[in-house]
C-alpha positions in Angstrom: 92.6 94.8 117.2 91.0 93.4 113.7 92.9 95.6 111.1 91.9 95.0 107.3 94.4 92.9 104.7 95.9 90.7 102.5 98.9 88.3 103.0 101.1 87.8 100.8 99.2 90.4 98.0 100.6 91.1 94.7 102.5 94.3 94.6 102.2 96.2 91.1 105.0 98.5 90.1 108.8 98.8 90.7 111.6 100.7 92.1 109.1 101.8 94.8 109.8 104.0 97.9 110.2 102.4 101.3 109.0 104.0 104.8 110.1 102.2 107.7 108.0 102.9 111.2 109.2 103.0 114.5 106.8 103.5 117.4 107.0 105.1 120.7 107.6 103.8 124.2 105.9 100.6 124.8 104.2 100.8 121.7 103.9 98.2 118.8 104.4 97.8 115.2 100.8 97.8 114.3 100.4 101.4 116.5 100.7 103.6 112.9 98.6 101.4 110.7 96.5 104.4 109.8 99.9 105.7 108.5 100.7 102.7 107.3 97.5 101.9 105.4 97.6 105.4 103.5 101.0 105.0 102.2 100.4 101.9 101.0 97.3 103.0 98.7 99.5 105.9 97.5 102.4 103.8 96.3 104.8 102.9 99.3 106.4 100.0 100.6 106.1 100.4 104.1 108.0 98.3 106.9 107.5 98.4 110.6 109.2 96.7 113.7 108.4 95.9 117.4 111.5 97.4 119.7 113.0 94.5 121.8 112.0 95.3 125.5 110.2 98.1 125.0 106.8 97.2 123.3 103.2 96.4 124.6 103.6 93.2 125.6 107.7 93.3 126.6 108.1 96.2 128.8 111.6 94.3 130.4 113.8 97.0 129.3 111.6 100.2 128.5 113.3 102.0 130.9 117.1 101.5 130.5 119.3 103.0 128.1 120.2 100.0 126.2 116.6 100.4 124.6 117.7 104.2 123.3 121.1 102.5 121.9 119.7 100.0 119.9 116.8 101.2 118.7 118.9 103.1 115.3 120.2 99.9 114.6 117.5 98.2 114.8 115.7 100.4 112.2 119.0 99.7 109.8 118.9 96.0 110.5 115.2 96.4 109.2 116.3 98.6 105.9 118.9 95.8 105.6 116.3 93.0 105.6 114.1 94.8 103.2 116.0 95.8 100.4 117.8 92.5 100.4 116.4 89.4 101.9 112.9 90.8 101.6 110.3 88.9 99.4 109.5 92.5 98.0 113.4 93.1 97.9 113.2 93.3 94.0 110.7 95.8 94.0 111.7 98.5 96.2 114.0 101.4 95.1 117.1 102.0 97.3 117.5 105.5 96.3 113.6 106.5 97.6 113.7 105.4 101.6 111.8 107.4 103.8 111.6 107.2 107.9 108.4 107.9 110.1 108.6 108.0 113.8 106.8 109.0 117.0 108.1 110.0 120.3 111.0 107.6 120.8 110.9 106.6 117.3 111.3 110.5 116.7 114.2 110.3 118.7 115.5 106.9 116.8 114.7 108.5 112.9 117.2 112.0 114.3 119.7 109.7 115.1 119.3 107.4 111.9 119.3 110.9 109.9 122.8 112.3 111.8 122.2 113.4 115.1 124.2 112.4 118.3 123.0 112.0 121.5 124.9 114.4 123.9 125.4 111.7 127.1 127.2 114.3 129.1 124.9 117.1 129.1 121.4 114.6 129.5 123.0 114.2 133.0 122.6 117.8 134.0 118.7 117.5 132.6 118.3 114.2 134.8 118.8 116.1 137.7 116.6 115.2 141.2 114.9 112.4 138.6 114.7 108.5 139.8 114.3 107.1 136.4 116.6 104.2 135.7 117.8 105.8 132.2 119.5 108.8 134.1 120.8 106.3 137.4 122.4 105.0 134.3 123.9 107.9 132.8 124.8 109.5 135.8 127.0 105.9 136.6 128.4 106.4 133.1 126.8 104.0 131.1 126.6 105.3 127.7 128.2 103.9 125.1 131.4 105.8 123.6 131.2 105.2 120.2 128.3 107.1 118.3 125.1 105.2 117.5 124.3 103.8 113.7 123.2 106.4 111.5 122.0 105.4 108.3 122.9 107.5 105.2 120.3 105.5 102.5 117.5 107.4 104.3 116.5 110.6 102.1 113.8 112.0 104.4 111.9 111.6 107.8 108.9 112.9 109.5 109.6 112.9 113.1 106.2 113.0 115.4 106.4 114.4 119.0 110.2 113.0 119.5 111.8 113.0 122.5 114.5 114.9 122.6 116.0 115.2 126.5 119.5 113.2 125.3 120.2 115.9 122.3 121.6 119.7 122.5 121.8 122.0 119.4 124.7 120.5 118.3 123.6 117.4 118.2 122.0 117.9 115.0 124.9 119.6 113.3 125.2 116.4 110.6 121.4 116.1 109.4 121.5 117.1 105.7 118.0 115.0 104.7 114.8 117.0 105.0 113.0 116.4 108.4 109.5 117.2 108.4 108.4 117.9 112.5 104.7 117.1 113.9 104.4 118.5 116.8 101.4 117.6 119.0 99.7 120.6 121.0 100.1 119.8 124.4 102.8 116.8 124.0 102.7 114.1 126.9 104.8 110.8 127.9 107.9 113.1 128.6 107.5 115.3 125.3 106.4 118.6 125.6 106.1 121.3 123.0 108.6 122.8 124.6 111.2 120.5 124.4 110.8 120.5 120.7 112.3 123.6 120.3 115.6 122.6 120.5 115.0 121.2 116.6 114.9 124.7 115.5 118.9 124.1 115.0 117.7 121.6 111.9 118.6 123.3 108.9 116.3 121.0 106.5 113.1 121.3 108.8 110.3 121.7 106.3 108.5 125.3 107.0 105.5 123.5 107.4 102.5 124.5 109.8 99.3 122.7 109.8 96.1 121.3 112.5 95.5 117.9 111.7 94.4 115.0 113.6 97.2 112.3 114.9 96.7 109.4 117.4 93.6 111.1 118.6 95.4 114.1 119.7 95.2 117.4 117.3 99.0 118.0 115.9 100.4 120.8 114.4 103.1 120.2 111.6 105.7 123.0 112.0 109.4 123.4 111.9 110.2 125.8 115.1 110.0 129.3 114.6 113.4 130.8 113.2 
């Protein structure tokens, strides 16, 4: 993939907002550049990471539940990075830091804005399924202690996340607004379906539009109250 760019360009402005990417399931950092590329000519600072074992080219860990722990810290490691070791440190405003994510990066930007992953009640939904992630739970592998959440992040659009590990409870702590895509038929363990469970998010955006998204046609809603 060619995409169009400019290392090391001059960046005009200060105190600028940041949006920091995280991709789905074996995907990549480059997999939003569309994303990426428009909030970049409107303004933004924008940040994106490859998820150790579960990208492209690493698969090695895609399917265990150490990828679904890390993956929040990994995000704040990133915020870390950029607002203070960052060659564009200087420039970015700590007070304006935003959060896209799709699929499993929906999942990772919930828990980054509050949410809690409910390890006990995932097990019942892992019932009669052979994928490593619930062996694991059912053995009892999830972590005790809560995941990083990451209170410098002001807002988050969260694209087709996957939501099996949460209940409606587990969203009782997100304050930010969280703006929901929701694709129409879903796919790669999301369904529309399963997105209703974010009807419990007080500060989902009333939002409801068709617009095109990774070649599929989304609609941006928050669930019907």
């Amino acid at each position: 993939m060619a995409l169009p760019g400019v290392k090391d360009c001059p960046i005009s402005g200060d105190r600028l907002p940041l949006v920091v990417i995280s991709h789905g399931r074996t995907g990549s950092f480059i997999g939003h550049h569309d994303i990426s590329e428009t909030l970049g000519d409107a303004g933004f600072i924008v940040a994106a990471i490859n998820h150790p074992g579960d990208t492209s080219t690493d698969k090695s860990r895609s399917d265990d539940l150490s990828v679904m722990i890390e993956r929040p810290t990994e995000i704040k490691l990133l915020i870390d990075f950029m607002v203070s070791a960052s060659p564009v440190a200087s420039k970015i405003d700590p007070e304006r830091i935003g959060f896209f994510g799709f699929s499993r990066g929906g999942y990772t930007g919930l828990v980054l804005a509050g949410a809690n992953p409910d390890w006990v009640n995932a097990i019942a939904r892992c019932e009669g399924s052979p994928i490593h992630i619930c062996e694991q739970l059912r053995n009892k592998e999830s972590p005790a202690n809560p995941l990083a959440h990451d209170p410098r992040i002001k807002a988050a659009v969260i694209a087709d996340p996957l939501t099996f590990l949460f209940t409606a409870e587990s969203f009782a702590a997100i304050k930010i607004p969280v703006q929901l895509w929701g694709s129409e038929r879903g796919g790669d363990g999301v369904s529309p379906e399963s997105e209703r469970i974010l009807a419990t998010v007080d500060t989902c955006l009333p939002i409801e539009k068709i617009m095109p998204f990774d070649g599929m046609v989304c609609r941006l809603t928050s669930a019907e109250r």
